[in-house]
NUDREN-340877 format. One record per residue (C-alpha): residue in one letter; y, z, x; residue number from 1. Coordinates in pm, 1 decimal, padded with zeros to 6 digits. Layout:
% NUDREN-340877
fike res->A&v->Y&w->Z&u->X&n->NUM
...
END
This chain:
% NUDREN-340877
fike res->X&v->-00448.3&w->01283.5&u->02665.5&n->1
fike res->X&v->-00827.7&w->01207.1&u->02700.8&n->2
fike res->X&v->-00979.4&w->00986.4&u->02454.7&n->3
fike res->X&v->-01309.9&w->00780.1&u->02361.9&n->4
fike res->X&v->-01379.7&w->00447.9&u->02179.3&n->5
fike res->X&v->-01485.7&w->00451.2&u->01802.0&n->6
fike res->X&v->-01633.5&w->00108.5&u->01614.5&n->7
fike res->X&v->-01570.1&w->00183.3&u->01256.5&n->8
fike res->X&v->-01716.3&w->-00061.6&u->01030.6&n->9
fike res->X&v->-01534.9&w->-00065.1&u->00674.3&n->10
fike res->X&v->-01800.9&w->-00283.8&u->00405.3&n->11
fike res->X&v->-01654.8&w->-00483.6&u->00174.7&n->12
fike res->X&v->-01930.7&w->-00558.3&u->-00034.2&n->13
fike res->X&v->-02220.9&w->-00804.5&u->00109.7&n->14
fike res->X&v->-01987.0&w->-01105.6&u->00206.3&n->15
fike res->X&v->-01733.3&w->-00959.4&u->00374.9&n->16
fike res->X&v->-01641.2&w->-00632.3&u->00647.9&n->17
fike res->X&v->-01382.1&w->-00541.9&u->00876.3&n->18
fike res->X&v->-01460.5&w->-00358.7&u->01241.9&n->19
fike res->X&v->-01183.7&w->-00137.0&u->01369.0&n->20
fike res->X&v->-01228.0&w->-00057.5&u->01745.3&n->21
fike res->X&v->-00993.7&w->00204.8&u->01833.3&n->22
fike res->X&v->-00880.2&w->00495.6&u->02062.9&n->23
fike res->X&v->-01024.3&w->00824.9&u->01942.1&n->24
fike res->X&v->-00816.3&w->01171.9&u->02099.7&n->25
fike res->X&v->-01007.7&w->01453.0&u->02185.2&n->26
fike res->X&v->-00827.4&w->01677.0&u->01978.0&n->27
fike res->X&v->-00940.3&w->01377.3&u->01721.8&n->28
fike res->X&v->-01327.3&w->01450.7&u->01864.2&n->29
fike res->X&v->-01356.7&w->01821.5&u->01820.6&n->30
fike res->X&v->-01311.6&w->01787.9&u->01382.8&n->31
fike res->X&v->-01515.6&w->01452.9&u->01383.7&n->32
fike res->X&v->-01813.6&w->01479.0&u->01578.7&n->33
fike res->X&v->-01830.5&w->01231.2&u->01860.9&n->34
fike res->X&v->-02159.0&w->01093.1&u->01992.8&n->35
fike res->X&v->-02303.5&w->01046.3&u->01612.7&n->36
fike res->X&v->-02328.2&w->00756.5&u->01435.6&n->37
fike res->X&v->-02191.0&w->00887.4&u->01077.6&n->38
fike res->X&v->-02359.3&w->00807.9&u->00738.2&n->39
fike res->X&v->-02168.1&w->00576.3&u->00517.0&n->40
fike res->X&v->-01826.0&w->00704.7&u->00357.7&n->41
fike res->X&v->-01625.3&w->00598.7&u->00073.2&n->42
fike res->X&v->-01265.6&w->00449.7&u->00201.7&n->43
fike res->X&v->-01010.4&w->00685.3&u->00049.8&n->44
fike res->X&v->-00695.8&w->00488.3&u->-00145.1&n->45
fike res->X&v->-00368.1&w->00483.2&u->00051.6&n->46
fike res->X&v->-00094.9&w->00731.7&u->-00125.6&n->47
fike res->X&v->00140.0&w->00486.8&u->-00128.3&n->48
fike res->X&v->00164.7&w->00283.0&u->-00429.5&n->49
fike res->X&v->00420.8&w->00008.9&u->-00247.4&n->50
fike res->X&v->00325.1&w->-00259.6&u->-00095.8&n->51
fike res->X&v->00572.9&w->-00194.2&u->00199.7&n->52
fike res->X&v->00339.9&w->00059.5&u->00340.8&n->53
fike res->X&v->00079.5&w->-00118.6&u->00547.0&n->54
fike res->X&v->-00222.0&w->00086.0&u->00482.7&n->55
fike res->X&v->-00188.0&w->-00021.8&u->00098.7&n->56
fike res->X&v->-00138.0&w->-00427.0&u->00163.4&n->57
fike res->X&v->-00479.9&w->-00327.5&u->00372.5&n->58
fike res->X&v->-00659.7&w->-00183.9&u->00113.7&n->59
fike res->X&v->-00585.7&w->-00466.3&u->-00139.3&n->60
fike res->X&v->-00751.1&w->-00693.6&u->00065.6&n->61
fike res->X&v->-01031.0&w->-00472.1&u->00102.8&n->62
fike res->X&v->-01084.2&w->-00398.0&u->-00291.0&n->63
fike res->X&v->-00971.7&w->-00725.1&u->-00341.8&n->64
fike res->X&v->-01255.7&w->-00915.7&u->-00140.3&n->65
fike res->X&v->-01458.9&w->-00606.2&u->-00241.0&n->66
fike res->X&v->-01467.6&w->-00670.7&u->-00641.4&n->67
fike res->X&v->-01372.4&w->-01020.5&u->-00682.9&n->68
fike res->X&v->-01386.5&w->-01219.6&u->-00357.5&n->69
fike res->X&v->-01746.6&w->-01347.9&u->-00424.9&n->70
fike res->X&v->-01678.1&w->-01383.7&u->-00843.1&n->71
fike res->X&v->-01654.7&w->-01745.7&u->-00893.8&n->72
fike res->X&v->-01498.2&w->-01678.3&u->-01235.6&n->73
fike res->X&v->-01226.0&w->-01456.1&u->-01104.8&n->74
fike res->X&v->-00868.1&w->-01529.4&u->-01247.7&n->75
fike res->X&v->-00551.3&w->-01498.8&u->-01069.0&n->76
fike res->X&v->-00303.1&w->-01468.6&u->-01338.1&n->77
fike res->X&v->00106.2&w->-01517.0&u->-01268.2&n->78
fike res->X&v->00301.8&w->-01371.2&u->-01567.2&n->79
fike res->X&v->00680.1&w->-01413.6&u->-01606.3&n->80
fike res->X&v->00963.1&w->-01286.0&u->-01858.9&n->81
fike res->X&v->01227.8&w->-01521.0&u->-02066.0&n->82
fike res->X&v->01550.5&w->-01424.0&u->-02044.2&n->83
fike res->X&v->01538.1&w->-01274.8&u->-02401.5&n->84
fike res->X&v->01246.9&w->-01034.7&u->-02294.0&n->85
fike res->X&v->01358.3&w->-00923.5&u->-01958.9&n->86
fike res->X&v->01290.8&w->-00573.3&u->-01858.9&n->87
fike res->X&v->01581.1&w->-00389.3&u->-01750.4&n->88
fike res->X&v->01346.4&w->-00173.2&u->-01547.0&n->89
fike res->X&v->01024.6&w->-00160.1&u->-01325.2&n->90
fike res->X&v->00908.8&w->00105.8&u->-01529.4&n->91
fike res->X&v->00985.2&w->-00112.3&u->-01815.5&n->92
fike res->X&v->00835.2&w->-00392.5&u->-01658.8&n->93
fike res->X&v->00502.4&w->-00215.9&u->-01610.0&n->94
fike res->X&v->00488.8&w->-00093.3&u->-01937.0&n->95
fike res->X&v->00475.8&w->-00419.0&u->-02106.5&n->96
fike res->X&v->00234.7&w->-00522.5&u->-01856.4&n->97
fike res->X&v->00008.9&w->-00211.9&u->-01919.9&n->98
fike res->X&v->00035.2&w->-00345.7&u->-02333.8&n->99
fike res->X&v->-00062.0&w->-00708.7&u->-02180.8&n->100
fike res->X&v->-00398.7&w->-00555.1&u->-01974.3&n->101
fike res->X&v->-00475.4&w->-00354.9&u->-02327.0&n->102
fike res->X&v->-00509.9&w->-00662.3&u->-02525.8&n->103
fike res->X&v->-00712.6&w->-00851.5&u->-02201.8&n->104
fike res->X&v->-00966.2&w->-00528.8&u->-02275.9&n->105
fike res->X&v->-00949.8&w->-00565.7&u->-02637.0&n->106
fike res->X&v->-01018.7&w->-00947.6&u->-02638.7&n->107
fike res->X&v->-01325.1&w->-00870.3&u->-02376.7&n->108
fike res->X&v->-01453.2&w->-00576.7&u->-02582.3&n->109
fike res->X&v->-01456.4&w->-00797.0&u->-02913.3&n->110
fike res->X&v->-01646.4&w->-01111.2&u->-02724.6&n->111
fike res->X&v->-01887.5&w->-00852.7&u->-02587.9&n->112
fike res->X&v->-01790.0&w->-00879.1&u->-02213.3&n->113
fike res->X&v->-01821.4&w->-00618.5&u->-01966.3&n->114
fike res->X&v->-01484.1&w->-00404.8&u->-01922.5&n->115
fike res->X&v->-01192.2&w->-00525.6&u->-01744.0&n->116
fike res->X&v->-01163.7&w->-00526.7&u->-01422.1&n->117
fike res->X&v->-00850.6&w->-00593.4&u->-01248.2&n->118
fike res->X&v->-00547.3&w->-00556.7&u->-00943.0&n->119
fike res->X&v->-00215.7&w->-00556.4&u->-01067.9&n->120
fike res->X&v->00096.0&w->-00644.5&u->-00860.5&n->121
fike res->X&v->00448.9&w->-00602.9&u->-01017.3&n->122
fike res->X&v->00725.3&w->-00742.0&u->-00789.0&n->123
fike res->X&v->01105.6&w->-00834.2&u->-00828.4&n->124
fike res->X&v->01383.2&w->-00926.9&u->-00607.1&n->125
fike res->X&v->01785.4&w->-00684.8&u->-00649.8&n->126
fike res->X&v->02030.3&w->-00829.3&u->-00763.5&n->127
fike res->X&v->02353.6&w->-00823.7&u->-00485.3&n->128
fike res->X&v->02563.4&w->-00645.0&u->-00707.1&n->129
fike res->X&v->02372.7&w->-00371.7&u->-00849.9&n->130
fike res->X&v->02006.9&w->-00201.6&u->-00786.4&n->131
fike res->X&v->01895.3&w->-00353.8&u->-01126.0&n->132
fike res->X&v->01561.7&w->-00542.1&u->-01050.9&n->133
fike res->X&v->01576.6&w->-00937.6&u->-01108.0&n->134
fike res->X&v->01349.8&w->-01204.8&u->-01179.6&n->135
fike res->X&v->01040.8&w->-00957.9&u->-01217.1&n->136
fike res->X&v->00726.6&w->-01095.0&u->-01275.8&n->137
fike res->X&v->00338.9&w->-00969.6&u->-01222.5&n->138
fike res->X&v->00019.4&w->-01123.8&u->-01042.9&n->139
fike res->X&v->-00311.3&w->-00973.4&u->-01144.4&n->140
fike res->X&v->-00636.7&w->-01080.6&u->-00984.0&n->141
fike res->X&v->-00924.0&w->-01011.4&u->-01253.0&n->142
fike res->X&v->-01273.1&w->-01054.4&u->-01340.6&n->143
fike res->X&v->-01319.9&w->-01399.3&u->-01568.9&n->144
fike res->X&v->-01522.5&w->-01456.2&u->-01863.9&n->145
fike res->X&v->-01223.5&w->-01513.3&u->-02100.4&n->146
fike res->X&v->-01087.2&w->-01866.4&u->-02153.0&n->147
fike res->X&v->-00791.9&w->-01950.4&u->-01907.6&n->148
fike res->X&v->-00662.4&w->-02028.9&u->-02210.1&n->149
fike res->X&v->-00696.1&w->-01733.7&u->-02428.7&n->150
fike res->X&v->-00559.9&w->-01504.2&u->-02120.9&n->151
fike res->X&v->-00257.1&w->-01694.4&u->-02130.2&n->152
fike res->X&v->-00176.8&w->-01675.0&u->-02495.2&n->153
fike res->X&v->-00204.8&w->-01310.6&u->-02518.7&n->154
fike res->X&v->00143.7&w->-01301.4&u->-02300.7&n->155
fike res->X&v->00292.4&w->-01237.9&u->-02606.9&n->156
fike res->X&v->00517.1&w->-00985.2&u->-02802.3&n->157
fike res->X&v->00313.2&w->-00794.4&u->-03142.8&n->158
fike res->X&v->00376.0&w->-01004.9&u->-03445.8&n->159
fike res->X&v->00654.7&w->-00943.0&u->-03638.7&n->160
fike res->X&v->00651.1&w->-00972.6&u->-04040.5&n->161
fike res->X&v->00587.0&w->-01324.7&u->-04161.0&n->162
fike res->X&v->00470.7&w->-01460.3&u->-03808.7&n->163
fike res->X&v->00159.9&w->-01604.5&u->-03756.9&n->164
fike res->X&v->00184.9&w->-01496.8&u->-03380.9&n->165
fike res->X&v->00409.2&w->-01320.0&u->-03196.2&n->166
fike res->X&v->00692.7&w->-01452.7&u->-02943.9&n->167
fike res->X&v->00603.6&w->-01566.8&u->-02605.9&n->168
fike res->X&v->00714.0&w->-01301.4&u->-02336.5&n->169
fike res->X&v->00782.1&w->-01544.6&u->-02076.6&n->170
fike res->X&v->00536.2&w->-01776.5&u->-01902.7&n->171
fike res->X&v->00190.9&w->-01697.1&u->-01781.4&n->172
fike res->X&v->-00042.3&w->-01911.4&u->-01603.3&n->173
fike res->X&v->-00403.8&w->-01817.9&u->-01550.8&n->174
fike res->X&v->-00603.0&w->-01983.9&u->-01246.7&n->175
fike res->X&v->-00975.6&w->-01969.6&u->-01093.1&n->176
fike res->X&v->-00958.9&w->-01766.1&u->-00778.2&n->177
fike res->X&v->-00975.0&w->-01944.4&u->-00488.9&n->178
fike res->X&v->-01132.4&w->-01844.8&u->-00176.5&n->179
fike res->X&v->-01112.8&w->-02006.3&u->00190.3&n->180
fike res->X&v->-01273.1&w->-01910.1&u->00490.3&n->181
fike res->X&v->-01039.3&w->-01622.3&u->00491.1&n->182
fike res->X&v->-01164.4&w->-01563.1&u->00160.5&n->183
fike res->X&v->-00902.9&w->-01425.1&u->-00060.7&n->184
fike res->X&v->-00637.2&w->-01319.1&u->00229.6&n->185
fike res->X&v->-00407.7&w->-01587.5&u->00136.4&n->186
fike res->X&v->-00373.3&w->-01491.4&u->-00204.1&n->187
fike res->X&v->-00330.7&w->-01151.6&u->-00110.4&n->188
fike res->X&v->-00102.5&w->-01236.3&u->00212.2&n->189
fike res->X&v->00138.6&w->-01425.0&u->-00048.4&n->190
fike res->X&v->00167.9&w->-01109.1&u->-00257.7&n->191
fike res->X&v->00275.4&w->-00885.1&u->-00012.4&n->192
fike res->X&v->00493.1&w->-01119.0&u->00201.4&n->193
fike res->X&v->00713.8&w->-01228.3&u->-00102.7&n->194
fike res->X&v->01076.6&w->-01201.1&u->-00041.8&n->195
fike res->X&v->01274.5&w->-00884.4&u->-00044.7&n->196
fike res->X&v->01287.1&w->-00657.6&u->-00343.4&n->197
fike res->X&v->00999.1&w->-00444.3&u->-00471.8&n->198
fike res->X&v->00622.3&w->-00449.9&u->-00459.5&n->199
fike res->X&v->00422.3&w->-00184.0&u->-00688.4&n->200
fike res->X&v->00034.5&w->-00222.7&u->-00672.1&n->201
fike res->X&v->-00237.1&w->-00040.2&u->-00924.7&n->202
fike res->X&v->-00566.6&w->-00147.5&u->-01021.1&n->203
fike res->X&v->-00826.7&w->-00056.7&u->-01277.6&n->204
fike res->X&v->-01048.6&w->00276.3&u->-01256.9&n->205
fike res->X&v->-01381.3&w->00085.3&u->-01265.9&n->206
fike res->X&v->-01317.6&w->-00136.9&u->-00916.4&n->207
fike res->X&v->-01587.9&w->-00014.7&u->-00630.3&n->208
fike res->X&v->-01467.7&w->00135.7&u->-00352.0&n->209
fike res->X&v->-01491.6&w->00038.1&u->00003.2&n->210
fike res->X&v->-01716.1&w->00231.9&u->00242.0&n->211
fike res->X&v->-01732.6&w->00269.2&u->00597.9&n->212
fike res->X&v->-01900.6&w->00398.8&u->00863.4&n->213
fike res->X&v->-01811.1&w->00524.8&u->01267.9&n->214
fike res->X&v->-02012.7&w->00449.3&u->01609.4&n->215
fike res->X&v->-01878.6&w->00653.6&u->01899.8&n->216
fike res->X&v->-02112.2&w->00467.5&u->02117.0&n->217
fike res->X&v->-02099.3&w->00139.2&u->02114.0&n->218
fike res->X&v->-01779.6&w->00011.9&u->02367.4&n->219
fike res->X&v->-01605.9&w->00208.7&u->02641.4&n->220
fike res->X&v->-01221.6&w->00221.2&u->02719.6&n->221
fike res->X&v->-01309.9&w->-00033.0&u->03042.9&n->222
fike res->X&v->-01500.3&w->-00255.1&u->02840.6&n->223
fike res->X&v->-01233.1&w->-00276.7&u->02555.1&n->224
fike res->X&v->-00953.9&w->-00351.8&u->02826.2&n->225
fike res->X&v->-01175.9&w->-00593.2&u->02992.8&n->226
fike res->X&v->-01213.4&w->-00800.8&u->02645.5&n->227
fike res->X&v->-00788.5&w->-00705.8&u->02566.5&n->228
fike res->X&v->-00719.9&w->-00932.3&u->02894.0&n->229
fike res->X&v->-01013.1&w->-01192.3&u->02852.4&n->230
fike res->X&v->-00950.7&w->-01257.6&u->02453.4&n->231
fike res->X&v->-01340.0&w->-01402.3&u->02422.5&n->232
fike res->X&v->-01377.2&w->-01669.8&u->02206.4&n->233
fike res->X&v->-01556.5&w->-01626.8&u->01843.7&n->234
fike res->X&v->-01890.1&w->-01714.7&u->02034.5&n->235
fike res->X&v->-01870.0&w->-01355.1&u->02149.5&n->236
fike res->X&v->-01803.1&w->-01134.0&u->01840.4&n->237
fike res->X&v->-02053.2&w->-01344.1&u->01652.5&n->238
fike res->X&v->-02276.1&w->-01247.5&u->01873.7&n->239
fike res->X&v->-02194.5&w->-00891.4&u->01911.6&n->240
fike res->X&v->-02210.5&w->-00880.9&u->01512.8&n->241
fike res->X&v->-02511.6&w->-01101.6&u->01437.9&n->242
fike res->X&v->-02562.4&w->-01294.6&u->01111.8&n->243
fike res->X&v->-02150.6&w->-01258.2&u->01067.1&n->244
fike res->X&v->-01870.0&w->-01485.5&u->01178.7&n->245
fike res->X&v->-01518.1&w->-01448.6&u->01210.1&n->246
fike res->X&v->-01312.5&w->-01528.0&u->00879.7&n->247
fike res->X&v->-01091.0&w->-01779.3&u->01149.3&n->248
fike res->X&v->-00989.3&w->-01764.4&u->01451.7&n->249
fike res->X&v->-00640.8&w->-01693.9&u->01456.2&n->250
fike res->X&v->-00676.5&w->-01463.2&u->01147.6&n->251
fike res->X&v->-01021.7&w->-01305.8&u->01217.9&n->252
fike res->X&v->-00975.0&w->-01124.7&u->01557.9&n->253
fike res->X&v->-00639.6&w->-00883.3&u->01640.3&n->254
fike res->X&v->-00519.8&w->-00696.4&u->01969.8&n->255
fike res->X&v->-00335.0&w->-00431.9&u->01902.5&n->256
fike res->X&v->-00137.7&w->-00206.4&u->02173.2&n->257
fike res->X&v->-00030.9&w->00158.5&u->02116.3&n->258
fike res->X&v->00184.9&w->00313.2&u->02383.4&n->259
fike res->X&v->00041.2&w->00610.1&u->02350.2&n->260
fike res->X&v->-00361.8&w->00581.4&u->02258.5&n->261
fike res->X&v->-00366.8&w->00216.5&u->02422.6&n->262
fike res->X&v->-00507.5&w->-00103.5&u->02289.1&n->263
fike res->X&v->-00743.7&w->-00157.8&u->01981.0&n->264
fike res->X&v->-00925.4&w->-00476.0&u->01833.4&n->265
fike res->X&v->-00922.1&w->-00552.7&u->01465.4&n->266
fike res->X&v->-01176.4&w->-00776.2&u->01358.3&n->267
fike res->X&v->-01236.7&w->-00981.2&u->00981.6&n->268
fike res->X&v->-01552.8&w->-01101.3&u->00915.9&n->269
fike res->X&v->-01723.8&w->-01301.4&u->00669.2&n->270
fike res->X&v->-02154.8&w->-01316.3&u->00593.8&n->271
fike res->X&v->-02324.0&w->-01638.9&u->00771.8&n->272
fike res->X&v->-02420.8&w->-01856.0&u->00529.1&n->273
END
């Protein structure tokens, strides 16, 4: 099977970009016209709502560093459930999570901020006698503006009759994002990679997509096998990508080998300061 090499570029806002570099089929080539340079697309969401699927953990990186990775007043918020409030269910789970994100808007709306914006991750671990979820508990990355405080006190269940607040849900801790040179991979690395169990992912209507855009031009099948067995330094990409740098050097360059298209290069990279 004959094929070419495509450079897709996939933006991430103005700090941040991934470069896919990739086998292209001819029966690919003939619906996709090769030899263009394409105008910028919007990056369509993965299907798949679990976190097992590797196009999704992708794509939360992607809106991730997208929407909040340059927001110094992000929050990463961790919420938990007491035994007394436990849900017996995922669904249940993400209800009382979806009642949780309605009172963040609420408390925004009334101190005049600009609408929530947020990525939600609900995970749990089985329990080894049943398929009843244990220990569930949610991570939500969202834009700040709130107090730390005042996002962690509306954890809470409605107020009952003769309360002057309602009952703590479980705990909840609410932290400034914090990025590295990989940005906010880590964060995102540790939600996907926890152990076993579930991972469900949703995030708010209002987050900006990704875009990309495709160069059929750019590298030949020699020259990509050439760099496969050389595996250049960082010197070389940042060159080949001027005014960007690789997030890291472990983290910011991949080879990839498919037995039947061949080898591909993933790269991560991050706006020169």
């Amino acid at each position: 099977m004959r094929s070419f090499i495509r450079e897709k570029k996939i933006f991430c806002g103005d700090h941040y970009r991934e470069v896919d570099i990739f086998p292209y089929t001819d029966a690919q080539k003939s619906t996709s016209g090769r030899g263009k340079r394409s105008k910028k697309i919007k990056e369509s969401p993965p299907k798949q709502k679990n976190l097992n699927d590797k196009n999704a953990r992708r794509y939360l990186v992607q809106i991730g560093e997208l929407n909040f990775g340059a927001d110094p007043d992000a929050l990463h918020v961790t919420a938990t459930y007491s035994s007394k409030y436990l849900p017996e269910t995922m669904e249940g789970a993400e209800k009382e999570i979806s009642n949780y994100l309605r009172r963040i808007q609420y408390a925004r709306k009334k101190a005049g901020l600009p609408p929530l914006k947020y990525i939600l991750v609900t995970a749990s671990a089985i329990g080894r006698d049943c398929d009843k979820p244990v220990r569930i508990h949610h991570h939500i990355i969202m834009n700040g503006g709130l107090t730390r405080d005042a996002v962690e006190e509306l954890w809470r269940k409605p107020r009952r009759k003769g309360q002057k607040q309602g009952d703590k849900i479980g705990y909840c801790n609410a932290d400034r994002l914090q990025a590295d040179e990989n940005g906010i991979a880590a964060l995102c690395s540790y939600l996907v990679k926890q152990t076993g169990g579930k991972k469900r992912w949703s995030s708010s209507h209002n987050l900006k997509r990704p875009e990309s855009r495709t160069n059929d031009g750019k590298y030949t099948r020699r020259q990509i096998e050439k760099l496969v067995r050389e595996r250049p330094d960082r010197t070389f990409w940042e060159k080949k990508y001027p005014g960007w740098i690789l997030t890291s050097e472990d983290y910011g360059v991949r080879y990839e080998y498919n037995e039947i298209t061949g080898w591909a290069i993933y790269l991560k990279l991050r706006k020169k300061e």
